[in-house]
C-alpha positions as semicolon CSV with decimal commas, in nm:
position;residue;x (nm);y (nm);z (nm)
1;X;-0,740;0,132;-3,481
2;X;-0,894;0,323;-3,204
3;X;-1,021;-0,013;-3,057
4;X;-0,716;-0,141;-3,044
5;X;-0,591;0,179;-2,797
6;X;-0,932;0,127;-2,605
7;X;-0,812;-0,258;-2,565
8;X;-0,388;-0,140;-2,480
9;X;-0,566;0,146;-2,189
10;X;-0,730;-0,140;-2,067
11;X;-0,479;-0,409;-2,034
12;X;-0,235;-0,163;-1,903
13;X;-0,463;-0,026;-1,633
14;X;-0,518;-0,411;-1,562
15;X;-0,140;-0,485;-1,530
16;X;-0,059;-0,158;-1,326
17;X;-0,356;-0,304;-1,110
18;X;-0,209;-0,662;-1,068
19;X;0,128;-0,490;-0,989
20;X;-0,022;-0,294;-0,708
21;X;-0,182;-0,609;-0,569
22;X;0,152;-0,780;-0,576
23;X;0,313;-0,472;-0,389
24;X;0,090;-0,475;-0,129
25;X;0,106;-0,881;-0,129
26;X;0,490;-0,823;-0,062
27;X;0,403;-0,556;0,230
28;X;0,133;-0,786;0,400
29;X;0,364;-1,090;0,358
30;X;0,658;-0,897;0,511
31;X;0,479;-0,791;0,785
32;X;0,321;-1,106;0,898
33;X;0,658;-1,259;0,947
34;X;0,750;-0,911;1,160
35;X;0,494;-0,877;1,371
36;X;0,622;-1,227;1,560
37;X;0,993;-1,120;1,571
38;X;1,137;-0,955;1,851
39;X;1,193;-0,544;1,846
40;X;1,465;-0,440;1,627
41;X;1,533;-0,721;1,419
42;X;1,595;-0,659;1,092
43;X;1,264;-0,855;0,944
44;X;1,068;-0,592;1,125
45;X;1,306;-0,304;0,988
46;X;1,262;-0,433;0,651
47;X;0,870;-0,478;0,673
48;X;0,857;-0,102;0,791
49;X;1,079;0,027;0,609
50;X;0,885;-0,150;0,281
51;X;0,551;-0,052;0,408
52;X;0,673;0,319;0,469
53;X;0,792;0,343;0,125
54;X;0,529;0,227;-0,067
55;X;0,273;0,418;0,093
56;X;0,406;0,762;0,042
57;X;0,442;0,633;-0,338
58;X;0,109;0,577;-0,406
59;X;0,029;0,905;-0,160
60;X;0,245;1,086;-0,411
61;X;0,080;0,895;-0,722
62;X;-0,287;0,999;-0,551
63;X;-0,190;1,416;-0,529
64;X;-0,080;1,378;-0,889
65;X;-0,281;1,578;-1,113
66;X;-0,298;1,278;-1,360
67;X;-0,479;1,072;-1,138
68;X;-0,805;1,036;-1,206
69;X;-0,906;0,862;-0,953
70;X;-1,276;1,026;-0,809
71;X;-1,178;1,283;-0,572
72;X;-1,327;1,129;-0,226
73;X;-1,139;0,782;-0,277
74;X;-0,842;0,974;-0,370
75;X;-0,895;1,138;-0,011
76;X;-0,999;0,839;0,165
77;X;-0,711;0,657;0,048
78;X;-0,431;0,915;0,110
79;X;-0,610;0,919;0,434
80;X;-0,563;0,537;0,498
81;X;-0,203;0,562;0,368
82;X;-0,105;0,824;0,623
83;X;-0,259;0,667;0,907
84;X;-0,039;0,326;0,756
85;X;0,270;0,585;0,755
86;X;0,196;0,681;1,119
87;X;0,125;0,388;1,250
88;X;0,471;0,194;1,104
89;X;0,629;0,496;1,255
90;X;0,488;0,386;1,621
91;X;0,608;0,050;1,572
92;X;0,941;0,129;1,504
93;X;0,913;0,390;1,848
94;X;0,789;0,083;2,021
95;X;0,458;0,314;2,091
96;X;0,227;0,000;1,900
97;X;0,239;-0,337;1,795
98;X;-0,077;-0,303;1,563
99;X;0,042;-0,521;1,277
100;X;-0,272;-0,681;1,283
101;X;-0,401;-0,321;1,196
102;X;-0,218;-0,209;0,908
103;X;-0,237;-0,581;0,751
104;X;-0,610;-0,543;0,726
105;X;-0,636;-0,251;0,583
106;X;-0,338;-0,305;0,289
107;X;-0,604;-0,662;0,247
108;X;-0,849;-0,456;0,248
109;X;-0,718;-0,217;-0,044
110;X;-0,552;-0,480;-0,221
111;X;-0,882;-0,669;-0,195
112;X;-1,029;-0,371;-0,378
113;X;-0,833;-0,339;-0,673
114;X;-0,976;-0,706;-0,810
């Protein structure tokens, strides 16, 4: 019986792991096609917008208590996800255009969780 917990922890760690890689597929994906629109459209709303949204998720997922992450990669990463936050927020000021930026680092994380 307990086995067969140990083997349900791990395949749902697995799947929560495979859905973050397809979120921040989606947010890499989106943002590629932005970064060669002109300002305003709604492509590089959307990809913001996206972006934006799924960071301060897994910000808010990383201050939970329940993580259990260890306690510097929980840092490093809220770290990366703010500067991700800050930086979409420049783009849509018209202050960057450092797609290129963000899109490594989500590859970078996504890269990570394999």
């Amino acid at each position: 019986m307990h086995h067969c917990y140990d083997e349900s922890i791990k395949e749902s760690f697995s799947e929560s792991r495979n859905r973050e890689r397809i979120i921040l597929d989606k947010s890499i994906s989106l943002l590629s096609n932005a970064r060669h629109c002109e300002q305003d459209n709604r492509e590089i709303i959307e990809s913001l917008s996206y972006t934006t949204r799924i960071w301060t998720v897994f910000i808010q997922d990383l201050i939970s208590e329940n993580n259990q992450l260890p306690e510097d990669l929980k840092l490093n990463l809220i770290s990366i996800g703010l500067w991700i936050i800050e930086e979409c927020a420049r783009i849509r000021r018209n202050e960057s255009n450092n797609y290129q930026g963000i899109i490594d680092l989500i590859s970078l994380i996504r890269d990570g969780l394999r």
